[in-house]
ROFIGU-546510 format. One record per residue (C-alpha): residue number from 0; residue in one letter; x, y, z. Coordinates in Angstrom, 1 decimal. Each point is the difference from the previous one (the first is absolute). Layout:
{zake NUM, 'A', {X, Y, Z}}
...
***
This chain:
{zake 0, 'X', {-13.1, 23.7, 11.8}}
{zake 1, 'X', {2.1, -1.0, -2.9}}
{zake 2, 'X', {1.3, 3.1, -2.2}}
{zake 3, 'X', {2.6, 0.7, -2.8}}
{zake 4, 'X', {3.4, 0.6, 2.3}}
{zake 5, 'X', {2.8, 2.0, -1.1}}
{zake 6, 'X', {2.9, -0.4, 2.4}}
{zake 7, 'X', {3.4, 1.2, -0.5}}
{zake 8, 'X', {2.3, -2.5, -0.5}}
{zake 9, 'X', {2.6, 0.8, 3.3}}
{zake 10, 'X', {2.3, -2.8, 1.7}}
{zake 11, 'X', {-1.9, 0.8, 3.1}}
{zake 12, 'X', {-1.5, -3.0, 1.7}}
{zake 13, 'X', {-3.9, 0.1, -0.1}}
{zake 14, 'X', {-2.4, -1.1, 3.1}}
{zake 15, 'X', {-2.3, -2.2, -0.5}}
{zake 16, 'X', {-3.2, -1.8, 2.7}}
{zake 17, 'X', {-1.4, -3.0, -1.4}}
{zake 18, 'X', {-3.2, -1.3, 0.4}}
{zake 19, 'X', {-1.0, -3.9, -0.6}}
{zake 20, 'X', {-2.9, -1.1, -1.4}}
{zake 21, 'X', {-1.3, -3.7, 0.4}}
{zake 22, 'X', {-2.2, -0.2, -3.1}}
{zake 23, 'X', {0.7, 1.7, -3.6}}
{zake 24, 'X', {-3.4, 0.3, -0.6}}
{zake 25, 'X', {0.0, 3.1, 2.8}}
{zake 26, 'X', {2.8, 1.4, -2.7}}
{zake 27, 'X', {-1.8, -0.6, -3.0}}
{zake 28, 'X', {-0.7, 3.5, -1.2}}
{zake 29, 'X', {3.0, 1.3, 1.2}}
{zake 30, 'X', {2.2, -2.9, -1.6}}
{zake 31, 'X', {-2.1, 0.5, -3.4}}
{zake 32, 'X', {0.7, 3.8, 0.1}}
{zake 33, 'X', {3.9, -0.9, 0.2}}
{zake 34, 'X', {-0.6, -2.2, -2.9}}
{zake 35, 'X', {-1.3, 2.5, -2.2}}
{zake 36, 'X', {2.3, 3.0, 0.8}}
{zake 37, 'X', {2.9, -1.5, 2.2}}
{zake 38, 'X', {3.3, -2.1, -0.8}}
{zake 39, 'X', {-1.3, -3.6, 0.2}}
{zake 40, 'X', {0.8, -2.7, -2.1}}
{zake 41, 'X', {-2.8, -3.0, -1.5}}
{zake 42, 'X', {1.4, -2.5, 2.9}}
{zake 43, 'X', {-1.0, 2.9, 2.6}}
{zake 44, 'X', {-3.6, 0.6, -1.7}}
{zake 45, 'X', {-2.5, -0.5, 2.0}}
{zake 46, 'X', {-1.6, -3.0, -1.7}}
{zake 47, 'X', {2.8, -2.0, -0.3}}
{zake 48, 'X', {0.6, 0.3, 4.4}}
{zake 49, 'X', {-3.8, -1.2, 0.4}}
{zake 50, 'X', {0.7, -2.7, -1.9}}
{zake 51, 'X', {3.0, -0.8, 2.0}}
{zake 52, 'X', {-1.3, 0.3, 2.7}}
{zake 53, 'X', {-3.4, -2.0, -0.5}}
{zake 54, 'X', {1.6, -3.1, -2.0}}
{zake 55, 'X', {3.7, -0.3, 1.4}}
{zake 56, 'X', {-0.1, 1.6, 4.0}}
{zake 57, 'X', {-3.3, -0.4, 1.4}}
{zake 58, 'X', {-0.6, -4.1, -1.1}}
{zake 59, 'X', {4.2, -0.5, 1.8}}
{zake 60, 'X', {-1.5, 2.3, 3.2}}
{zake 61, 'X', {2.1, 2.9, -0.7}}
{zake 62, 'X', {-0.6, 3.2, 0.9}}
{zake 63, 'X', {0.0, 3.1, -2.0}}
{zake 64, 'X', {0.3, 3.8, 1.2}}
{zake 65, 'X', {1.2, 3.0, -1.3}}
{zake 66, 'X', {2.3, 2.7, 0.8}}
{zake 67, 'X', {-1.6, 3.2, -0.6}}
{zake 68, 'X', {3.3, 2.6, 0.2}}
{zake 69, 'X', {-0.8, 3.7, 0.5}}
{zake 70, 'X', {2.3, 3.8, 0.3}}
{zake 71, 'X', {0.3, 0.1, 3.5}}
{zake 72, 'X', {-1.0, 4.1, -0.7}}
{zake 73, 'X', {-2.7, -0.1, -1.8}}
{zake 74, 'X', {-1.7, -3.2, 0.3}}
{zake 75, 'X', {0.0, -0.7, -4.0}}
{zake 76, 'X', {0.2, -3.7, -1.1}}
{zake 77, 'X', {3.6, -0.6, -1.4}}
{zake 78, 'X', {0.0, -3.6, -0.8}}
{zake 79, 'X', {-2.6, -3.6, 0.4}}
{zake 80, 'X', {2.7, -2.8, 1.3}}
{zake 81, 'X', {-2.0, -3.7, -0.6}}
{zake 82, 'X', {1.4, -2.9, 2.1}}
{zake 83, 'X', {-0.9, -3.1, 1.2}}
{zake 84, 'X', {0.6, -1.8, 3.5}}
{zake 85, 'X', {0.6, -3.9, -0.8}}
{zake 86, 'X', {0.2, -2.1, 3.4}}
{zake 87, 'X', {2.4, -3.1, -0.3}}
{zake 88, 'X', {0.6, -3.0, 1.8}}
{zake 89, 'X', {3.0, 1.3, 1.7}}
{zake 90, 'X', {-0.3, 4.2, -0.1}}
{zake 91, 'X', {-2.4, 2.8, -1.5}}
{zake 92, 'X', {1.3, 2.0, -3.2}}
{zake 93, 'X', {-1.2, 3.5, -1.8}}
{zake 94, 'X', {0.5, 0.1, -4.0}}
{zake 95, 'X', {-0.8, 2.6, -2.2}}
{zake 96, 'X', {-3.7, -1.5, -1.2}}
{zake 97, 'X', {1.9, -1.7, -3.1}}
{zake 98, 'X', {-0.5, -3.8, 0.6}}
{zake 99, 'X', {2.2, -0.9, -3.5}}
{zake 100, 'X', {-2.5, 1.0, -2.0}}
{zake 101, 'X', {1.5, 4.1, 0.4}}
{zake 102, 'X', {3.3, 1.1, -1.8}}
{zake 103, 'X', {0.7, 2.9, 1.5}}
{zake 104, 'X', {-0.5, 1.2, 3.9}}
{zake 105, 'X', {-1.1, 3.6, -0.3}}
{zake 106, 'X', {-2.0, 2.6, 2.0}}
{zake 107, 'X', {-2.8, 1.6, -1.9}}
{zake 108, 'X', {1.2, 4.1, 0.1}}
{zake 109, 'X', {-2.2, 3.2, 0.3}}
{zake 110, 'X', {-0.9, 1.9, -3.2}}
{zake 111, 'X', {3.0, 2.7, -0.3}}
{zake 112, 'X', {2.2, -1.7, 3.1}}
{zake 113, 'X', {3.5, 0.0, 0.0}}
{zake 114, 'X', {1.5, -2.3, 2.4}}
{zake 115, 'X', {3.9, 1.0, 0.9}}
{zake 116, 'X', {2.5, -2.6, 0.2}}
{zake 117, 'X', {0.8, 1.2, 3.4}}
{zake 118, 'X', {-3.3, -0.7, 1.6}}
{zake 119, 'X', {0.9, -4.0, 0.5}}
{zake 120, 'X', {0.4, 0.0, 3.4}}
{zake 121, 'X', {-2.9, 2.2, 0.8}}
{zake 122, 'X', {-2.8, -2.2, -2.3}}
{zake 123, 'X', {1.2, -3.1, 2.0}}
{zake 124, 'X', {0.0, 1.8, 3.3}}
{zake 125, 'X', {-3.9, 0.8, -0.8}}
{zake 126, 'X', {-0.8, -3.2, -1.7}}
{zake 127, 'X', {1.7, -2.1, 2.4}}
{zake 128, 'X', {-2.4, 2.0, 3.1}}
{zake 129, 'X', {-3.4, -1.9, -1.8}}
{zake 130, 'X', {1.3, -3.3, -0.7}}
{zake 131, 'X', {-2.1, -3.2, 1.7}}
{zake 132, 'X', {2.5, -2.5, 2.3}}
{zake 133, 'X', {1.8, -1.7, -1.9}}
{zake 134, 'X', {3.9, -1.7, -0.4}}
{zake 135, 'X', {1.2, 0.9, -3.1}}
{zake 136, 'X', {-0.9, 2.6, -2.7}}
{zake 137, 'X', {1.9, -1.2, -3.2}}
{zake 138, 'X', {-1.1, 2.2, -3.1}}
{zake 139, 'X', {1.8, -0.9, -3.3}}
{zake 140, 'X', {-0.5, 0.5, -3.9}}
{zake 141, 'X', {0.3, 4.1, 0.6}}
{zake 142, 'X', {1.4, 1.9, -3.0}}
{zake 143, 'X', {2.4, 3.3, 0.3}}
{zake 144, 'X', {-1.9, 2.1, -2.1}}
{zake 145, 'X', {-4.3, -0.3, -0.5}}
{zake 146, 'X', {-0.7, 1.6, -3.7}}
{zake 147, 'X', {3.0, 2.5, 0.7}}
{zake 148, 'X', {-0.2, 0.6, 3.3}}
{zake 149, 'X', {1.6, -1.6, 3.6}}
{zake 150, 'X', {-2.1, -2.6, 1.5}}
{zake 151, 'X', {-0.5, 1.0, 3.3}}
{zake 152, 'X', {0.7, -3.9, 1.0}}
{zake 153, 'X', {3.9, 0.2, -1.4}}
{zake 154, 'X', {0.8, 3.1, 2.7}}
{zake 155, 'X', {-0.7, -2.2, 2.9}}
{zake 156, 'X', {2.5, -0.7, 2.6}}
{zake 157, 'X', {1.3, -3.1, -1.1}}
{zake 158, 'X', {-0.8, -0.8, -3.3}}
{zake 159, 'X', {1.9, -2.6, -1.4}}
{zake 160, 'X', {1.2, -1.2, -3.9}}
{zake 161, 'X', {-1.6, -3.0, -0.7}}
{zake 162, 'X', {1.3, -2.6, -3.2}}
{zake 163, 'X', {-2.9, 0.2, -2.1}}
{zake 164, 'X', {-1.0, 2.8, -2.4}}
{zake 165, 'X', {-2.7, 1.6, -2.1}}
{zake 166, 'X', {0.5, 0.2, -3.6}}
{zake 167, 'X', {-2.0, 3.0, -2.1}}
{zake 168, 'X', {0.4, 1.6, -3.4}}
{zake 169, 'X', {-1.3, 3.4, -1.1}}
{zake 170, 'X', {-2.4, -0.7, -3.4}}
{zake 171, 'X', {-0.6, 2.4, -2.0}}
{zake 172, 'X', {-0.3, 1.3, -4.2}}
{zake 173, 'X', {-2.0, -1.7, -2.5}}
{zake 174, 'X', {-1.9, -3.2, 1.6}}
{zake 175, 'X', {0.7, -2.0, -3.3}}
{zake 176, 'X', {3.7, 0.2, 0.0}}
{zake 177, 'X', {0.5, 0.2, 3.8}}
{zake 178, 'X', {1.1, -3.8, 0.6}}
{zake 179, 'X', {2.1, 0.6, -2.6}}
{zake 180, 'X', {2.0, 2.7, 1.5}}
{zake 181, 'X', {-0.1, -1.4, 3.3}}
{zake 182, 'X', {1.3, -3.6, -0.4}}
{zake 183, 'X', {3.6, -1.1, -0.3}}
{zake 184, 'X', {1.8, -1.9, -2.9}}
{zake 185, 'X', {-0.8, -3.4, 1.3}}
{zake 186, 'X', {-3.8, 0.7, 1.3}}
{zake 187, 'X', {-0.4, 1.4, -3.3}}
{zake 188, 'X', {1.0, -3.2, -1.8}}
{zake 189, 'X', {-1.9, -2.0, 2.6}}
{zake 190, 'X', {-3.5, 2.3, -0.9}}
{zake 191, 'X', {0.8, -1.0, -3.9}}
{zake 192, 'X', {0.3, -3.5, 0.6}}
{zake 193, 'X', {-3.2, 0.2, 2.2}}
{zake 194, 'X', {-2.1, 1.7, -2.1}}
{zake 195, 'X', {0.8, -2.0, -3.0}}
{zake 196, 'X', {-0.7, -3.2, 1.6}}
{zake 197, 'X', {-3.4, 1.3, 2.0}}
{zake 198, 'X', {-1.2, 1.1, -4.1}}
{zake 199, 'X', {1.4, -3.7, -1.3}}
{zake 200, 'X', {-2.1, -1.8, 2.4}}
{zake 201, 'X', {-3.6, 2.5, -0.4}}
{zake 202, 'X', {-1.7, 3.4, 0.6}}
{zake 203, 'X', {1.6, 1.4, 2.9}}
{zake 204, 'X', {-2.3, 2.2, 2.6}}
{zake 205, 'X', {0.8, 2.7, 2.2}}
{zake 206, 'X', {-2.6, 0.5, 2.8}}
{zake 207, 'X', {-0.7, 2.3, 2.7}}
{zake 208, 'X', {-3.3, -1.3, 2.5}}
{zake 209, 'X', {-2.7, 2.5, -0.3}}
{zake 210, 'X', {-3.0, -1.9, 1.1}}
{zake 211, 'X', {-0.3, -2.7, 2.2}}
{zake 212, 'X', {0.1, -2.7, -1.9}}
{zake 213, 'X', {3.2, 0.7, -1.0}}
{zake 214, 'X', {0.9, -0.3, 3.2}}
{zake 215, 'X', {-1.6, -3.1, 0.5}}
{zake 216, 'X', {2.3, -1.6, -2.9}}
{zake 217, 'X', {3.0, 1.9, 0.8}}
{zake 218, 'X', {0.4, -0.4, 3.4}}
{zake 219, 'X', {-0.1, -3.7, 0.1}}
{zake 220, 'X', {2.4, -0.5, -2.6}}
{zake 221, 'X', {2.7, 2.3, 1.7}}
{zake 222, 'X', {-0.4, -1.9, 3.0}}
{zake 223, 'X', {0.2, -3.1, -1.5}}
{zake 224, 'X', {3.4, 0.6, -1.9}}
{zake 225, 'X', {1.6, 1.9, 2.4}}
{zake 226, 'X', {-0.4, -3.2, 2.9}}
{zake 227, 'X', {1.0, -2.4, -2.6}}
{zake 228, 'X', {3.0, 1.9, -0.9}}
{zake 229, 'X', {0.9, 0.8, 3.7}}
{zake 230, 'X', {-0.3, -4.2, 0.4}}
{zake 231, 'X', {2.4, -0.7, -3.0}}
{zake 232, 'X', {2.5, 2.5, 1.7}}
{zake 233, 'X', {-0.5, -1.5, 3.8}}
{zake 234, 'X', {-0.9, 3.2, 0.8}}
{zake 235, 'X', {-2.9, 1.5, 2.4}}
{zake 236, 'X', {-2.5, 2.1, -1.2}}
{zake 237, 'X', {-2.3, 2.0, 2.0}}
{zake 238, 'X', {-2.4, -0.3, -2.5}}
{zake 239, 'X', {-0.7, -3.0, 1.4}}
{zake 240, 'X', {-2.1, 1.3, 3.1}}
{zake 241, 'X', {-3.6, -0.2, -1.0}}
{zake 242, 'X', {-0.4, 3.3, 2.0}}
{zake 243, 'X', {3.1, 1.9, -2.1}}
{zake 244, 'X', {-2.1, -1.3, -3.2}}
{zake 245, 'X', {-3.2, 1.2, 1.5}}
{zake 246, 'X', {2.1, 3.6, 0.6}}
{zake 247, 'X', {1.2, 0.3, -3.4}}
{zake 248, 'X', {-3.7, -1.2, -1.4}}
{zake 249, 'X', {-1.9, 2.4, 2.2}}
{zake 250, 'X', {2.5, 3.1, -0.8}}
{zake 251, 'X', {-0.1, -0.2, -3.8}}
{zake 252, 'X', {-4.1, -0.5, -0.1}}
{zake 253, 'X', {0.1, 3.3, 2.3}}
{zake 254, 'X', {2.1, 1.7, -2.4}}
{zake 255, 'X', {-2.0, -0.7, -2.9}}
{zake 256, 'X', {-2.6, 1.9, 1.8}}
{zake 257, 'X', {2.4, 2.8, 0.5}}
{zake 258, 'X', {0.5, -0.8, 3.9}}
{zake 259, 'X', {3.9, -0.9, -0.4}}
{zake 260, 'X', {3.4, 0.3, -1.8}}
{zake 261, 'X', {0.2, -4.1, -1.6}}
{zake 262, 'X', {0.1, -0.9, -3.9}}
{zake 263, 'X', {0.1, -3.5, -1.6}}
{zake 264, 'X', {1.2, -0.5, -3.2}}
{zake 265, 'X', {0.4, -3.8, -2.5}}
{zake 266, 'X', {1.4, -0.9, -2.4}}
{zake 267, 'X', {-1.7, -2.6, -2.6}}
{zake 268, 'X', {1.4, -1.9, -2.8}}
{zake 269, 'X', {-2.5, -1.5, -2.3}}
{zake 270, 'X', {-2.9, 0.1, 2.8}}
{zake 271, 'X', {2.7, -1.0, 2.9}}
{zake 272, 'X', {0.8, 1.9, 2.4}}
{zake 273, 'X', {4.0, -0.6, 0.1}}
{zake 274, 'X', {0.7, 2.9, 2.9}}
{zake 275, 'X', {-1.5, 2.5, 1.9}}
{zake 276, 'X', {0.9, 3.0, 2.4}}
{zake 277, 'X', {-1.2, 1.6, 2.8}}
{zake 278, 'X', {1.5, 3.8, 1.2}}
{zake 279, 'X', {-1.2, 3.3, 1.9}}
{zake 280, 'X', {-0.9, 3.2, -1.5}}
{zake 281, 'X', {0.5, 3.5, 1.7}}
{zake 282, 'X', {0.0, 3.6, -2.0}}
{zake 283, 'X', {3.0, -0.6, -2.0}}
{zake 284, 'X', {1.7, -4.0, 1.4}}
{zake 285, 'X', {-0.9, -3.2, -0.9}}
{zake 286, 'X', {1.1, -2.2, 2.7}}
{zake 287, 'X', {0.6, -3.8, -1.7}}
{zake 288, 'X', {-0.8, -2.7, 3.3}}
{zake 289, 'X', {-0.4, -3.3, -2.1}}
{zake 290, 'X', {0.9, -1.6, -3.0}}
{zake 291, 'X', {-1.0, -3.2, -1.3}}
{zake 292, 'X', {0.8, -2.3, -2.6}}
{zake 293, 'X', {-0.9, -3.0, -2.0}}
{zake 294, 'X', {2.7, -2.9, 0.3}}
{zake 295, 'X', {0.9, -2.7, -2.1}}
{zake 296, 'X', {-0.5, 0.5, -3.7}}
{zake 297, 'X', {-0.5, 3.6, 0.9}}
{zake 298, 'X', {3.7, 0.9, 1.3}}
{zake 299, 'X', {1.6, 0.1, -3.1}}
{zake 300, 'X', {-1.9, 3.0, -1.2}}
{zake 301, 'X', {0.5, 2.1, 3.4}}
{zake 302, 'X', {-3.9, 0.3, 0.4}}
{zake 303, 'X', {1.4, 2.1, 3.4}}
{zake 304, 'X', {2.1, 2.6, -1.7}}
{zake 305, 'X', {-2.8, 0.2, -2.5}}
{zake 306, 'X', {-2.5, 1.2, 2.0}}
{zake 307, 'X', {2.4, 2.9, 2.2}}
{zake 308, 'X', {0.3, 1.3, -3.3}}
{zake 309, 'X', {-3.4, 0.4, -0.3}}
{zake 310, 'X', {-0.8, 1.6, 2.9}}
{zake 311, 'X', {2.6, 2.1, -0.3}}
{zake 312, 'X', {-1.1, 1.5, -3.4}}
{zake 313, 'X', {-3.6, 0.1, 2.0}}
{zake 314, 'X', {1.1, 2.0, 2.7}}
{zake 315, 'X', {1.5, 2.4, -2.3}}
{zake 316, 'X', {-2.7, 0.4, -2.0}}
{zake 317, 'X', {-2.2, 0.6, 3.4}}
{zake 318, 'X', {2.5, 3.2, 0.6}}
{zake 319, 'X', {1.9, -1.7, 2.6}}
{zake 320, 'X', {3.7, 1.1, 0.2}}
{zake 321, 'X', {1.4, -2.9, 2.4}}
{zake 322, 'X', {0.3, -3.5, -0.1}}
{zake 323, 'X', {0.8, -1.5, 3.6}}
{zake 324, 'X', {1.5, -4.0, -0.6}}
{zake 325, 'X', {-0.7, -0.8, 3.8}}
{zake 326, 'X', {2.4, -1.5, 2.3}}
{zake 327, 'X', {3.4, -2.0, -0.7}}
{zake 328, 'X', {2.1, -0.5, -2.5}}
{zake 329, 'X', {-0.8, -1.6, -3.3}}
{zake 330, 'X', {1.1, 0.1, -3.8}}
{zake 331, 'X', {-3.1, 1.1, -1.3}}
{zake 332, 'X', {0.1, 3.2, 2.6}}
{zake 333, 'X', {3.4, 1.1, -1.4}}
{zake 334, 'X', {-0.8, -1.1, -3.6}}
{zake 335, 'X', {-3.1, 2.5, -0.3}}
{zake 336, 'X', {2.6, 2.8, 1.7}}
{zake 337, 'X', {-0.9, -0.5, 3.4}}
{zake 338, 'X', {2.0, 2.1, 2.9}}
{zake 339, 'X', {0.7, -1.4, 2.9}}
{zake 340, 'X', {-0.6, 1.9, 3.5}}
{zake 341, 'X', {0.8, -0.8, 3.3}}
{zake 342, 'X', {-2.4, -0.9, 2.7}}
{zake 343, 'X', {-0.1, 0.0, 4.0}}
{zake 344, 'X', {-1.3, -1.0, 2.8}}
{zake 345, 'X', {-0.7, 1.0, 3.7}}
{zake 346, 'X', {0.7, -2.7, 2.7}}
{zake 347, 'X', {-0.7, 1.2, 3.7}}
{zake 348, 'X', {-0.4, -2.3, 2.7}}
{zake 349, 'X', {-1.9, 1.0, 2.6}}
{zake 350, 'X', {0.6, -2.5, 3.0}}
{zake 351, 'X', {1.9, -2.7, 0.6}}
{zake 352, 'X', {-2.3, -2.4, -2.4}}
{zake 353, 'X', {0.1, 1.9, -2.6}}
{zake 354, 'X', {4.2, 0.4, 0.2}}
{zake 355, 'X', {-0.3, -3.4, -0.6}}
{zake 356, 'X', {-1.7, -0.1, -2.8}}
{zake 357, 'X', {1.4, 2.9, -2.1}}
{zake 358, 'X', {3.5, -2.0, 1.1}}
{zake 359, 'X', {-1.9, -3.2, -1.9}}
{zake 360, 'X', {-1.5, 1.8, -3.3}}
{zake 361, 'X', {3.5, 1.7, -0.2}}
{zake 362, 'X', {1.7, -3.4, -0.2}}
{zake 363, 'X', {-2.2, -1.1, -2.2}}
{zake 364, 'X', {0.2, 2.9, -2.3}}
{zake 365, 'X', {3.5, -0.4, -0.1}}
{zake 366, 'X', {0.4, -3.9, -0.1}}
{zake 367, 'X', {-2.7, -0.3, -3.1}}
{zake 368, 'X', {2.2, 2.8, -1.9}}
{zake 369, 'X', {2.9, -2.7, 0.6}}
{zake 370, 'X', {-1.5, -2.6, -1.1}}
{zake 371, 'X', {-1.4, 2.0, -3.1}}
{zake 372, 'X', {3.6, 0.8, -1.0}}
{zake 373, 'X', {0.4, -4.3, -0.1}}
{zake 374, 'X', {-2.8, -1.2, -2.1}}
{zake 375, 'X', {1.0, -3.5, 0.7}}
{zake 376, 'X', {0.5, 0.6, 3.7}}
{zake 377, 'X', {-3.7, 1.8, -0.4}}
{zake 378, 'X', {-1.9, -3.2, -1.5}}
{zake 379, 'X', {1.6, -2.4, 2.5}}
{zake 380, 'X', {-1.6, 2.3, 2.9}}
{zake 381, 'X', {-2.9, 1.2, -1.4}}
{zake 382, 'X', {-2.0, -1.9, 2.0}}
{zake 383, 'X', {1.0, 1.4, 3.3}}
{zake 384, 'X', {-0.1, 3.5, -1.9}}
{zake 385, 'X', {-4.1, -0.6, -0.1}}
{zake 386, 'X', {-0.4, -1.0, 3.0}}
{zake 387, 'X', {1.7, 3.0, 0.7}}
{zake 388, 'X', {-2.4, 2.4, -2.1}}
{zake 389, 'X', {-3.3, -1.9, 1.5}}
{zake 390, 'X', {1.4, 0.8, 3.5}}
{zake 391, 'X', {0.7, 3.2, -0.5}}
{zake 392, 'X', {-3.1, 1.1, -2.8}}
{zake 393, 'X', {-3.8, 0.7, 0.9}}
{zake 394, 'X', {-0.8, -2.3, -2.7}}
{zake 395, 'X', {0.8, -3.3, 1.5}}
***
């Protein structure tokens, strides 16, 4: 049973036994427990798993478990591990249950539980002794630090820097001047342009959906820009799965009925809606996921940048104290004081197969990051870089 833990925090290694569990619903009041009084952020809520799980893994055939990780003393639940077998053409794979919709790869932790840094090797020893057959268990996206404390996942034996990074910005002060203070010199200018256009051209709405129906006129729209922007850039978008629009439908109607973390916001000038957003929401992070934008006449007046101010004065108001920009590097990310953070990721092979294909997603890793540092070289190939991605994503 689940309790408040105090544990000294020694450099002895821990012992753990883990348990798996082939359902999450068997976890349910347990998970929800964790949620309420552990360390767990909105992409490890509950909620937002089910939906995973019911719109992304079970329609591709994938199969979700859980690794329930308990003190090898007393029996108390430490951690919830999700992750989810995917069977390929050529070998079998276990990810952390994130399917690109999930930024960060994260156990959920016990109210009061300490994890010590030098406990790595003993959490994979008992994790690995529940694991179904399978080739290869890659685990990427995992973060250092979890609201302040060491992610369990960056201990294990190894972990590996990967290229990308999270950007994030403590928010904090009055929520009228907090753009203000947070933006640099040329943001700053770009928000004055922006706003003085938006007012030139009409009325200019902020929104956040509180009832269906605004939903219903939100959603749409976001999905709409967002593939016709991806198109004008040649770009891939998995938005363009009708079972990844279904996910992000299903999880924002749940939320409004308080059964998950998402918000959507718009943005409307003179009765059109000119950009919208969509982000998570735990105790004190809002977690951006998707931006969109109206195009042609639009791009002038940075109907983009307008709205992450916007939801940046929103979240402060709310009493949130962190803004977390998502993955990868952009202007905007830096421009609203954005730090980056480095990520990692766990490749382990576990027969012969699956040496060959941590050997093939390594490559690729490192031949796309190439290519990205020649943005000519990069168009001429990016062909062969999506057949690539559909070869090696679950959404193909």
């Amino acid at each position: 049973m689940l309790q408040n833990q105090s544990l000294d925090r020694s450099d002895h290694a821990e012992a753990f036994t883990a348990r798996r569990h082939d359902s999450l619903e068997t976890l349910e009041p347990v998970w929800r427990l964790l949620e309420a009084e552990g360390r767990v952020t909105a992409f490890q809520q509950f909620d937002w798993m089910r939906a995973v799980e019911t719109h992304l893994a079970r329609p591709k055939g994938m199969k979700v478990f859980v690794v329930e990780v308990s003190d090898a003393k007393s029996g108390r639940t430490r951690m919830l591990l999700p992750f989810v077998l995917t069977r390929r053409a050529a070998y079998s794979v276990i990810d952390y249950l994130g399917l690109n919709v999930c930024d960060i790869s994260a156990p959920l932790i016990a109210p009061g539980y300490r994890f010590t840094e030098s406990s790595g090797e003993a959490l994979w020893a008992a994790i690995a002794t529940c694991l179904p057959k399978a080739d290869l268990v890659h685990i990427d996206l995992i973060p250092s630090m979890i609201q302040g404390e060491i992610n369990p996942l960056a201990t294990l034996p190894g972990i590996r820097r990967i290229s990308l990074q999270s950007f994030d910005v403590a928010i904090d002060g009055d929520p009228e001047t907090i753009v203000e203070r947070l933006v640099n010199g040329r943001m700053r200018r770009t928000l004055k342009k922006s706003s003085r256009r938006l007012a030139e051209r009409g009325d200019v709405r902020f929104l956040e959906a509180t009832s269906r129906e605004d939903l219903e006129t939100l959603l749409p729209v976001m999905i709409t820009q967002r593939l016709e922007r991806f198109r004008a850039l040649d770009r891939f978008d998995l938005l363009a799965d009708p079972q990844v629009q279904a996910f992000y439908t299903d999880a924002a109607i749940r939320s409004l009925q308080g059964r998950g973390p998402a918000r959507v916001f718009g943005l409307s000038v003179a009765g059109e809606w000119i950009a919208t957003a969509y982000g998570l929401v735990d105790a004190k992070t809002f977690h951006l996921l998707i931006v969109s934008m109206a195009g042609g006449g639009w791009e002038a007046s940075a109907p983009g940048i307008a709205i992450i101010a916007q939801f940046v004065r929103w979240s402060r108001q709310q009493g949130l104290t962190m803004m977390d920009f998502s993955l990868g590097e952009m202007d905007y990310k830096t421009g609203f004081g954005g730090q980056p953070h480095d990520l990692y990721a766990l490749s382990l092979p576990l027969t012969l197969r699956g040496r060959v294909a941590a050997a093939m997603r390594h490559a690729a890793a490192r031949t796309k990051e190439r290519l990205m540092a020649r943005p000519r070289l990069f168009a001429f190939l990016r062909p062969a870089v999506r057949l690539c991605r559909r070869m090696t994503s679950p959404f193909r």
